[in-house]
N, C-alpha and C positions, 0 to 999 in steps of 0.2 A: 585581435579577432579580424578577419576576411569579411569582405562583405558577403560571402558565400556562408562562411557558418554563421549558422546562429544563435541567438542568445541562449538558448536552450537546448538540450539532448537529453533523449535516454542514454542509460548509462548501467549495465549490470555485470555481474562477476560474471566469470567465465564459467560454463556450465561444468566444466570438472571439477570446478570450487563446490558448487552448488548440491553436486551428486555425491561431494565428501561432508560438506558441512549439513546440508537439510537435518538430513537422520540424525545425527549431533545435537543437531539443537531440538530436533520435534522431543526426543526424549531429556533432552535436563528442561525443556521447558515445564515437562510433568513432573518434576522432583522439588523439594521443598528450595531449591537454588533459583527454581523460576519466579517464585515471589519475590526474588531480586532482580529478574530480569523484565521489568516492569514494561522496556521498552518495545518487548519483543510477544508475538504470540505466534499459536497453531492453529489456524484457520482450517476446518475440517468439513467435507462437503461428500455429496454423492457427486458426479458428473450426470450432469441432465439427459446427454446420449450416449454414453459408455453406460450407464451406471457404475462407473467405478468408481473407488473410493479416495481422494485426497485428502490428504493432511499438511497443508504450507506451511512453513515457520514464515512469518511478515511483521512486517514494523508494524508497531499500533499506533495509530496518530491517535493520542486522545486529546481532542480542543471542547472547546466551552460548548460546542452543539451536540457532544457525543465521543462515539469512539469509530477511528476510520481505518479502511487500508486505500493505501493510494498505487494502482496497479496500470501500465499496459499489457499486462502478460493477458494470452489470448483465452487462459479459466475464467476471464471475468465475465465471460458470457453467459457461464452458467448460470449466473444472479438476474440476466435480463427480467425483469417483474418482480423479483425478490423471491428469496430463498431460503428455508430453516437450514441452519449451520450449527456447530458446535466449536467455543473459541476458547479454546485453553490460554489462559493470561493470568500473568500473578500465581501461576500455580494450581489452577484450578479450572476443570474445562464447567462450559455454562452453556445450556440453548440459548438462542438468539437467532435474531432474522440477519439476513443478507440483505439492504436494499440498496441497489446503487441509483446515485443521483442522477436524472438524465439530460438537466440541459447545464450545457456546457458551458456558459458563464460559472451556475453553480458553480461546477468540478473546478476552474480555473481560479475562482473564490477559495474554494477550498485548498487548493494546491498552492495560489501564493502567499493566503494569510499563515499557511506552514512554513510556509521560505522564513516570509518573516520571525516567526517563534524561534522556528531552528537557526535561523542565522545561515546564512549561504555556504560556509564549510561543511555545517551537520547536516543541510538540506540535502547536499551531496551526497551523504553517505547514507544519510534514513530514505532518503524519497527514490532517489535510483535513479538521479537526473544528474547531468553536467551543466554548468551555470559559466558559460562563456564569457562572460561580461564581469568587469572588477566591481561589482557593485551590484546591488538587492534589485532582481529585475521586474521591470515593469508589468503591471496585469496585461497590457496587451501583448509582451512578451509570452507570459505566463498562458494566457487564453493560445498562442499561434500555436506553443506545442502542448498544449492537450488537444488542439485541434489536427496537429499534423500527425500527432504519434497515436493518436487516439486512448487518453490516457483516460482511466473512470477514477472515482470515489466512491467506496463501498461503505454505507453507512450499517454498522453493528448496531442493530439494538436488541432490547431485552425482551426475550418472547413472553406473550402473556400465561 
């Protein structure tokens, strides 16, 4: 590693990937094969100034505080004060709220106690981050790029 890069990056498919697979997965995630795809869900919202409609397929972090999605993509704005969503997982969509976490220790809490779980290969692939360094990097690693990329934590919960 340079001293110019650093220990962290985003890191996403190529958006022609993304325009072939979405639709792929928003639909076997609703079929009885999605309650095998345990790790994956369909995040489904209005857009707060379009009102249009999306449906994300996203990784599900589910840890000991809940269930999350870890995002820089610029949808996450939508959620700013929290949001009713609909989250197809396991097979089965469910209301719930949108709230993302807003200070940033949080989200960087949140982001590296996942590194750790996943292990820095699969964090690679679940979280949408590059991990420059041979080894599980540091929270103030971790903190510079949810600070630089401006990444959130979108906490799922169960609507009343």
């Amino acid at each position: 590693m340079s001293q110019d890069t650093p220990a962290l990056e985003t890191s996403h498919p190529p958006e022609a990937v993304l325009k072939v697979l979405n639709p792929v997965m928003r639909a076997l995630l609703r079929t009885p094969l999605g309650r095998r795809m345990g790790t994956l869900l369909v995040l489904g919202f209005t857009g707060r100034k379009t009102g249009r409609r999306y449906e994300i397929p996203l990784t599900a972090h589910r840890m000991r505080d809940g269930l999350y999605v870890l995002t820089g993509a610029p949808w996450r704005h939508n959620f700013d004060g929290g949001r009713d969503v609909e989250v197809t997982v396991d097979g089965r969509t469910v209301p719930m709220r949108a709230v993302p976490l807003a200070d940033p220790g949080q989200i960087a809490d949140v982001y590296a106690r996942r590194i750790a779980e996943l292990g820095v290969k699969n964090a690679q692939r679940q979280i949408g981050i590059r991990i420059n360094v041979p080894r599980t990097p540091t929270g103030e690693e971790v903190a510079e790029v949810v600070s630089r990329e401006h990444l959130a934590a979108i906490r799922l919960e169960p609507r009343p």
